[in-house]
N, C-alpha and C positions, 0 to 999 in steps of 0.2 A: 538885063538882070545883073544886079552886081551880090555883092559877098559884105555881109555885115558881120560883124563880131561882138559877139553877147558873151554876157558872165557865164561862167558857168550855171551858178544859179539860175537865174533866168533861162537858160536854155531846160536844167531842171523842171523849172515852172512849166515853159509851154508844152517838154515832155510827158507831164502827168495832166495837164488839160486837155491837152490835143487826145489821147488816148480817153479820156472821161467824155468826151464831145464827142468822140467819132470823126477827128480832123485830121488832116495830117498836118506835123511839125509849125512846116514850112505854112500852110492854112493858116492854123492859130497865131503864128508870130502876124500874119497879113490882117487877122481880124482885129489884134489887139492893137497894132497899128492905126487902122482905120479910125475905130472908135477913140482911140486917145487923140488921133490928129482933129477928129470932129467937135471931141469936144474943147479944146483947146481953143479951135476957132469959133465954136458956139458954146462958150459958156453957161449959161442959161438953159442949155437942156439936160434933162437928165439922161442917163444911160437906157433909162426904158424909152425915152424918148428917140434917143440914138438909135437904136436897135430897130424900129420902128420905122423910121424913115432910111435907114439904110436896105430894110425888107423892101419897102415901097419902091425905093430907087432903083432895085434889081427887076421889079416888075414891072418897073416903066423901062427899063432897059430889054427887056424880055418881048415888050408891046403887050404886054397884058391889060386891055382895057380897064379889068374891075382895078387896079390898083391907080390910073390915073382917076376914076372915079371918087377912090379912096381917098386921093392926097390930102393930106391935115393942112393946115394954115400955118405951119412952120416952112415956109417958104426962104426964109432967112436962112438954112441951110447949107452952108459953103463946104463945098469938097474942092479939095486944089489937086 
């Protein structure tokens, strides 16, 4: 675990999301992370699309059969 350093603002920002979401801080700055690294690396998808397979990928992480059942054909999906 290391120590990053954000604007003020932004720390702002993820203080009043994180609390609207029900996350904590440190949660919200790892979500908005995620989602912007993915898309970045997949272009091409949208953020409903994101959100969506990153749901899936917690429930194949989980072993949750119905979500491997589920998985869409966005298989091009790189998480580093």
């Amino acid at each position: 675990m290391g120590i990053v350093k954000i604007s003020d603002q932004m720390h702002e920002a993820l203080r009043h999301t994180s609390g609207a979401l029900s996350r904590s801080i440190n949660a919200q700055a790892e979500h908005w992370l995620r989602v912007g690294m993915l898309a970045e690396l997949n272009p091409g998808l949208s953020y409903r699309e994101i959100c969506q397979l990153l749901i899936q990928a917690e429930g194949l992480n989980a072993g949750d059969d119905n979500a491997a059942h589920t998985h869409t054909a966005h298989t091009e999906l790189r998480i580093a």
